[in-house]
N, C-alpha and C positions, 0 to 999 in steps of 0.2 A: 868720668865726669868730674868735674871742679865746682865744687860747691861754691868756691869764691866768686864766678862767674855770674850767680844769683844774687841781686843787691839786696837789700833792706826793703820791706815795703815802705813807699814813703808817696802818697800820691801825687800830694800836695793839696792845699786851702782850696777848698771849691769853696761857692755859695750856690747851696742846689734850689734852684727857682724852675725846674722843670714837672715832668706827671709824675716826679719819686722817684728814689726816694728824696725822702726830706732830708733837712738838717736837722742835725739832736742834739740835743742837751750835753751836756759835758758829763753830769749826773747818770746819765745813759750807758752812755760807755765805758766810765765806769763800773758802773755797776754789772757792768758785762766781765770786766776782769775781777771779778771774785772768786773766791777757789770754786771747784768745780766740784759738788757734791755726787752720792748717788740719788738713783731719778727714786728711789723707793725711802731713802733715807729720812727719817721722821720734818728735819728741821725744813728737809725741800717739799715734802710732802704742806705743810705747814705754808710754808711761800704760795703753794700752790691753791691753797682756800682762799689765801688773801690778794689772790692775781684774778681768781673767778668775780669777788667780791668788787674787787673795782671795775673789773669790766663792766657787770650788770650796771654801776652806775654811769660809765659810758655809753653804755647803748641803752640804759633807762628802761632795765625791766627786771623782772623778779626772779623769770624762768630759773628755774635750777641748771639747766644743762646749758651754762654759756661757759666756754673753754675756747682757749687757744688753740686749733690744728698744728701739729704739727709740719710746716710746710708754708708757702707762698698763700698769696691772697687766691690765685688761680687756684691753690688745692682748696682753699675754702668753697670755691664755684663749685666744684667736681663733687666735695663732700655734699653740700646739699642736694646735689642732685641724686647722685649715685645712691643717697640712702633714702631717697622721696620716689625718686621716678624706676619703675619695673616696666619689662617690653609692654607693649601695648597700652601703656599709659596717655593721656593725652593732656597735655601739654603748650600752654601759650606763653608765646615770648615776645616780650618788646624789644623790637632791632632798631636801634639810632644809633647804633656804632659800632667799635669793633668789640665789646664785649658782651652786648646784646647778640651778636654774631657768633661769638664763640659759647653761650649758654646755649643758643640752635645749634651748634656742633655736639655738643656734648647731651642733649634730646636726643639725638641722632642715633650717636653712638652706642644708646641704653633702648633703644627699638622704641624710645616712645612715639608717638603721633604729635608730631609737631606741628602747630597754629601759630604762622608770624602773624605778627602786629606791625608794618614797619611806618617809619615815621623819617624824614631827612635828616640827614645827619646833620648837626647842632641844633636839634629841636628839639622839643621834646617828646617822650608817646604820651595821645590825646586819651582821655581815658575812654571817651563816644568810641573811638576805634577799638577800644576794648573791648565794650560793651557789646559791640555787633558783633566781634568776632566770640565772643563769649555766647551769645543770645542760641538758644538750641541746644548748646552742648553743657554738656560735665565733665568740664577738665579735673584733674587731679591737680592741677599746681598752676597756677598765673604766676610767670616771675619778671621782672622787669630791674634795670639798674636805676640807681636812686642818681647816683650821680657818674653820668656816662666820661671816662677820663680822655676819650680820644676825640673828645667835643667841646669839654665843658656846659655842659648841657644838663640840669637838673629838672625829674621829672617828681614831680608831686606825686606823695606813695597814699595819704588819703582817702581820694577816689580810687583808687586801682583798691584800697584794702577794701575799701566795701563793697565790690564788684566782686571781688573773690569769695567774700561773706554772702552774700546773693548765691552767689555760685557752687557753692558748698566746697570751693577750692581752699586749698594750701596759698599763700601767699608769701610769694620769695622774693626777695631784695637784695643785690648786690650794692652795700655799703664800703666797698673797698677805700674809697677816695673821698665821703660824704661825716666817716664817724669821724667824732674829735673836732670836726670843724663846722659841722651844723645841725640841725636837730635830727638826730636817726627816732626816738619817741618809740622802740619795739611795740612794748604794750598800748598806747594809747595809740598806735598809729593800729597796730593789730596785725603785725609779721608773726608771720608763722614758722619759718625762716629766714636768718640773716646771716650773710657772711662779711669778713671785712680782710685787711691785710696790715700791717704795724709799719709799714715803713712812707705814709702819706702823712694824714693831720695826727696820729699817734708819735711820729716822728721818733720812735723805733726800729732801728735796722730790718730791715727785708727777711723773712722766712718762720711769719707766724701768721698764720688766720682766726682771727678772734670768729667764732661762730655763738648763736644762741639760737633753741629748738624751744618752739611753744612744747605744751603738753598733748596738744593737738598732731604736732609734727610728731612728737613721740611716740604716739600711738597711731601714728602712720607706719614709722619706722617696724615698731613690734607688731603690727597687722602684716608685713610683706609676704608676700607667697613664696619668694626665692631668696636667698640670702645675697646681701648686698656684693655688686662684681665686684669692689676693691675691699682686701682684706685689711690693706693699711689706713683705709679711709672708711671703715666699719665701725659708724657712729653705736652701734650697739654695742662694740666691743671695746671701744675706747672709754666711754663712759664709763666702766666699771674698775677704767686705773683713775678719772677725776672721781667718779665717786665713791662711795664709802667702802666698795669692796677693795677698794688699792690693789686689781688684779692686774699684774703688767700685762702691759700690749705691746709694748714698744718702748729704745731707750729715750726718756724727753730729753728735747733741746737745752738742756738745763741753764746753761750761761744763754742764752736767747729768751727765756722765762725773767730770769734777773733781770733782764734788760726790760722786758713787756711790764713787768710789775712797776718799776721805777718811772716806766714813761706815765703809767697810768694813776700813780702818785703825783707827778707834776701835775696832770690834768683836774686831778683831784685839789691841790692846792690850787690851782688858778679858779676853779669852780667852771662848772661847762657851762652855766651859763656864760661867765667872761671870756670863754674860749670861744665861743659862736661869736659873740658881738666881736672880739678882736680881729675875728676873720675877715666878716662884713666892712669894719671901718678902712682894714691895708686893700679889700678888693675894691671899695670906693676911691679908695686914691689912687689906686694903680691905673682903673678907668679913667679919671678924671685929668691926670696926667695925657695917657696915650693918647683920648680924643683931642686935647686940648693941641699934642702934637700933630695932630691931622690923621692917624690910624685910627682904625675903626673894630669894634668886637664883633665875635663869628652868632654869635647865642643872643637872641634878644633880650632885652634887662628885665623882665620877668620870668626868663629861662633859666636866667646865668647861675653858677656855679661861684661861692665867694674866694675856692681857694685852687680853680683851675680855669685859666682864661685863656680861649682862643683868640688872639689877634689875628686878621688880616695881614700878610704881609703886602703893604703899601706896593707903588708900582715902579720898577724903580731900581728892589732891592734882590740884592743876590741872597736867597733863605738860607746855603750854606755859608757863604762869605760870613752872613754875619753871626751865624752861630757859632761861627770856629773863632771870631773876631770877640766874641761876650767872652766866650771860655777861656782862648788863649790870650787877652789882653786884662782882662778883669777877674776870670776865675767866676763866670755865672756861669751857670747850665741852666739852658730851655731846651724846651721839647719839640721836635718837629712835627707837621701833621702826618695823621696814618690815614691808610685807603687811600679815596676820593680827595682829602681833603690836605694827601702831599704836595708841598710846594704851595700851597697858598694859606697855610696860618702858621703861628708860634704856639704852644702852647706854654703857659706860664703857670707855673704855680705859687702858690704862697700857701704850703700848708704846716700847721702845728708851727715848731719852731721857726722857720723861715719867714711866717705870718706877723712882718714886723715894720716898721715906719725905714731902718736903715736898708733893708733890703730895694721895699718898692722905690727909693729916693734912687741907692746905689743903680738898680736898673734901669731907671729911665733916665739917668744921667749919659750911663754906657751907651743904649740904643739909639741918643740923640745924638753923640761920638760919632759913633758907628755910621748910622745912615748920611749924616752930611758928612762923612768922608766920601761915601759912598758916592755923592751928588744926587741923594735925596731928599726931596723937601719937606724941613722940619718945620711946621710953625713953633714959636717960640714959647715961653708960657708954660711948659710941660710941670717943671719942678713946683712952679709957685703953684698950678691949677691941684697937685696934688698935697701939699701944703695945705691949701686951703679947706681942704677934703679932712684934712685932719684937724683941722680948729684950732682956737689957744690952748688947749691942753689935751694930751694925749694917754695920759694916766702911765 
């Protein structure tokens, strides 16, 4: 083998405007190249009280047991479940996409009794559908996703939290795509569990799952009758290297922690309330543009999502031509639709760092290129109508 034959990685400039990851901060990655400590070592021990501590103000609760997973946003899914739900558990899940699809896989998997709830995909679940499907039974856990990413589709956690309060259920929420960019609220909303993932509006590199367990969920967990199927996803036995026993379980991601704590320090300096509002303002102008260019969004405007948007693909246009035409000419990545909903939307994002006036301008400058090359018809007006959406100042 010729090791010369392997070049340098060098990818090249994107601008990631797709479902994640995001772009990061320079601070980020950074901070990801600092020396690499041991996972027991006092000073990272140390890091690691003050990476919990930001979190909670991220996801805005007290709960003691909120920690990074080690692993994808997907192992944050598995983790909650696999330490909530035992066979014969029963179990309701809101399906409006493909993540609501894959928590019913993973019911499945764990012998629980699974109760869909489904709803069309870019809508959102009604919580009346809940209700009835709720009405009779005693589920162990109602979970549904806060913000569905293969939609854009945001569903109000609210009502579903008080139905499960009714219901004497656990109450779970898939925040994968929702934290960092708009109000998750743990405790005043009332989850019982929540999971998320670092690489959407955290705009953190891909391969941590912030989670947080009520005291409720905790004493779910230490009420089990069988010990939970995954050893490496055994919230009882993890906790005891986050908390005070510092028993190892496993070695942490430690340069992928550096990185999660710094992200959560920017979020910290900008203040989440400025980070919600910021999301809101670039996903008004991004709308405001596309409609005013004749495209239309998949998620009705009291559905929608501020920092993952399904457009329609107009009629007309080739969905690969012009994805390959953002990337390869511009250097933007969007997302294609999944399921039902391939070949007829884009998905866009705008989360955490991406969530910025040069971006949404940059892309709709590209998509109006793009399509009247295509011989699609642009009405005109795009740039200024989002402009206008941003006002004389934009802070």
């Amino acid at each position: 083998m010729d090791p010369k034959a392997f070049r340098d990685v060098d990818p090249g400039q994107r601008t990631l405007m797709g479902p994640g990851p995001s772009d990061m901060p320079p601070r980020v990655l950074q901070a990801m190249a600092a020396p690499t400590i041991g996972h027991l070592d006092p000073r990272f021990l140390a890091l690691m009280d003050e990476t919990q501590v930001l979190l909670r103000y991220v996801f805005q609760t007290a709960n003691e047991f909120t920690i990074p997973v080690s692993g994808t946003g997907s192992a944050g899914m598995e983790t909650c479940f696999v330490n909530l739900v035992e066979p014969g558990d029963e179990v309701v899940v809101g399906v409006n996409g493909v993540f609501g699809t894959r928590m019913s896989d993973i019911v499945g998997r764990l012998g629980g009794r699974l109760v869909k709830v489904e709803a069309e995909w870019g809508r959102a679940i009604d919580p009346e559908a809940v209700r009835k499907a709720v009405a009779g039974r005693k589920p162990k856990l109602i979970a549904v996703v806060h913000a569905e990413t293969s939609t854009g589709a945001c569903t109000p956690l609210g009502d579903m939290a008080r139905i499960a309060a009714d219901a004497g259920a656990l109450f779970l929420a898939d925040t994968v795509t929702s934290l960092g960019g708009m109000p998750v609220a743990v405790d005043a909303t009332g989850l019982d569990a929540v999971y998320s993932g670092t690489q959407k509006c955290l705009s953190c590199p891909p391969g941590l799952a912030p989670i947080s367990f009520s005291p409720k969920a905790l004493a779910a967990l230490d009420a089990r009758k069988a010990p939970v199927v995954s050893w490496y996803l055994d919230m009882g036995l993890v906790r005891q290297y986050w908390g005070a026993e510092r028993k190892y379980h496993h070695t942490a991601p430690i340069n992928m922690i550096y990185a999660l704590r710094e992200a959560l320090r920017i979020i910290a300096e900008e203040g989440i309330e400025a980070r919600w509002a910021r999301h809101r303002l670039n996903h008004r102008a991004l709308v405001a543009g596309l409609e005013t260019m004749g495209l239309s969004m998949l998620v009705p405007e009291r559905e929608r999502l501020p920092m993952l948007n399904a457009v329609r693909i107009p009629d007309g246009a080739d969905d690969k031509k012009v994805r390959a035409a953002l990337l390869g000419d511009f250097g933007i990545e969007i997302g294609a639709g999944l399921g039902p909903l391939a070949g007829k939307v884009w998905r866009v994002g705008l989360m955490g760092h991406a969530a910025c006036r040069r971006n949404v301008t940059l892309f709709l400058a590209a998509l109006e290129t793009i399509l009247r090359a295509e011989g699609v018809k642009v009405n005109p007006g795009g740039l200024e109508a989002a402009a206008a959406a941003y006002g004389p100042k934009t802070g």
